[in-house]
C-alpha positions in Angstrom: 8.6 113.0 -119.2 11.1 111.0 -121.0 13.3 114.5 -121.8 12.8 115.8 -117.7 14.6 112.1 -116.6 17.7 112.8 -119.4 17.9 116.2 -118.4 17.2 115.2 -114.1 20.1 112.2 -114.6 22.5 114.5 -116.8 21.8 117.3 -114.0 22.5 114.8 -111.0 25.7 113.3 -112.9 27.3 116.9 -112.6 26.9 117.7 -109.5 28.5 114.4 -108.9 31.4 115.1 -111.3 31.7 118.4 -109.7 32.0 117.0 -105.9 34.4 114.8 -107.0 36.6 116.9 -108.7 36.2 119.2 -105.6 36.9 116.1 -103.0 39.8 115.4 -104.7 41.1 119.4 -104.9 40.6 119.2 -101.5 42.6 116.1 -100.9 45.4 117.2 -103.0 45.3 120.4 -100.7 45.7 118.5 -97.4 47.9 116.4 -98.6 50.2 119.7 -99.9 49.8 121.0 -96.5 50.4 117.8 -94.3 53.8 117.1 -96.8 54.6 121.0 -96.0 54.4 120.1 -92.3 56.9 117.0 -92.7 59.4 119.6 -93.9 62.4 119.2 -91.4 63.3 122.6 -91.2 66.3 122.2 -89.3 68.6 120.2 -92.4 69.0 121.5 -95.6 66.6 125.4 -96.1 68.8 128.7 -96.0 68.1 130.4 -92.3 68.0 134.3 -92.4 68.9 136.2 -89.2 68.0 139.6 -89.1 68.8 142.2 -86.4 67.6 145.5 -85.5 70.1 147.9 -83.1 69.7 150.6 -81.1 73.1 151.8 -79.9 74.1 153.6 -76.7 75.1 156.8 -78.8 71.9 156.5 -80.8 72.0 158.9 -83.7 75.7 159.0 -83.8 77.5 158.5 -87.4 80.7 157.8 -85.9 79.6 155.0 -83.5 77.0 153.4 -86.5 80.0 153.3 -88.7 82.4 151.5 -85.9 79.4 149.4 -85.6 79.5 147.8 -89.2 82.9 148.2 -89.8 83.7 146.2 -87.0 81.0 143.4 -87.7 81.9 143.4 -91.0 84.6 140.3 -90.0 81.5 138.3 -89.1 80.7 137.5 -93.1 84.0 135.9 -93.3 82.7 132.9 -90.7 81.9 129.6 -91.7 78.2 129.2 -92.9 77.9 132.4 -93.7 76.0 133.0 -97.3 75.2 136.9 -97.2 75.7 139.6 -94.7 74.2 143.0 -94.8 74.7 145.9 -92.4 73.7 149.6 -92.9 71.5 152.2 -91.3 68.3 153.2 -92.6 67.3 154.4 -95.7 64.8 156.8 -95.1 63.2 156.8 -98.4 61.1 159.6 -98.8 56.9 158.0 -98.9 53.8 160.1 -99.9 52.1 158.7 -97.0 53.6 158.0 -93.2 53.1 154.5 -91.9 52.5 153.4 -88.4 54.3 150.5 -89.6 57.5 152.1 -90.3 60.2 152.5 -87.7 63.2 154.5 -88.7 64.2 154.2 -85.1 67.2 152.0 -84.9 70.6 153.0 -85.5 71.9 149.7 -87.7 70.5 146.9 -88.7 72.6 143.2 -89.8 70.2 140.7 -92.4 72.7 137.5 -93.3 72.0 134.2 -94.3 73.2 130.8 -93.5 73.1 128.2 -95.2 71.2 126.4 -93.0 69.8 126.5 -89.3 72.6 123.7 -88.5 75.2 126.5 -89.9 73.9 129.2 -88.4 74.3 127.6 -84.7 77.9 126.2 -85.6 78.5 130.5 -86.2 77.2 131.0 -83.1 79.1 128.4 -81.2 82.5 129.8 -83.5 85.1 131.6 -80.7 85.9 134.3 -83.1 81.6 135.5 -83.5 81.8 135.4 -79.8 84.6 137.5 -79.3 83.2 139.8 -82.2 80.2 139.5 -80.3 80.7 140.5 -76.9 83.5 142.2 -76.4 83.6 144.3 -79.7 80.2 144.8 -81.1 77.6 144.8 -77.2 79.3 147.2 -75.4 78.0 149.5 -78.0 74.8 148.3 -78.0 72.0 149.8 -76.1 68.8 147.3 -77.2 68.5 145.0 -79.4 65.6 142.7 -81.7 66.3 139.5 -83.6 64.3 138.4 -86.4 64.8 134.8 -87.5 63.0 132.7 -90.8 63.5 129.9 -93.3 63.0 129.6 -96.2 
């Protein structure tokens, strides 16, 4: 009887070793997530603005290439970290993907330094001249993609 006690208070002593270790994983967790949420996203992360474009003349090289030459001016702006513009790559897959769209005709990924910079770049005269007199009236549709990191 004397061994089945040891054995019953050695068994009982684990599983409350093992709850607490799990309490506490699952306190550190919550309090990893609730930190997360404190995050002010709008001060100090790098914002990435992507955009997909259809143009009016979809298909043609001609008006895809006066597309990203002319935004091309754009990485130059205040803010700006990286800007990217190009058509797609059509890589060659063994298997088709509902998930792929090869639609568009150009597509712009650039990053700011941070979601404060990116609106000062949208409030700049020169990205709205760039904007709407240079780069929409070639522009058909349009779908904006926005993330920080």
């Amino acid at each position: 009887m004397k061994n089945g006690m040891i054995l019953f208070k050695a068994n009982w002593l684990n599983q409350c070793l093992l709850s607490l270790l799990l309490f506490g994983l699952l306190t550190a967790c919550a309090s990893t997530e609730n930190e997360y949420k404190k995050i002010d996203y709008a001060t100090g992360h790098r914002l990435h603005h992507v955009v997909v474009i259809w143009l009016k003349q979809s298909g043609d090289a001609d008006v895809r290439q006066r597309y990203i030459e002319q935004s091309k001016p754009l990485a130059r702006l205040p803010g700006v970290l990286a800007y990217d513009v190009g058509t797609p790559a059509s890589i060659k897959r063994r298997h088709t993907s509902a998930a792929l769209d090869e639609s568009y005709d150009v597509a712009v990924a650039s990053v700011f330094e941070s979601p404060q910079a990116f609106e000062m770049f949208l409030k700049n005269p020169e990205y709205g001249r760039i904007a709407q007199q240079v780069l929409r009236p070639l522009v058909d549709k349009y779908k904006v993609y926005e993330f920080v990191e």
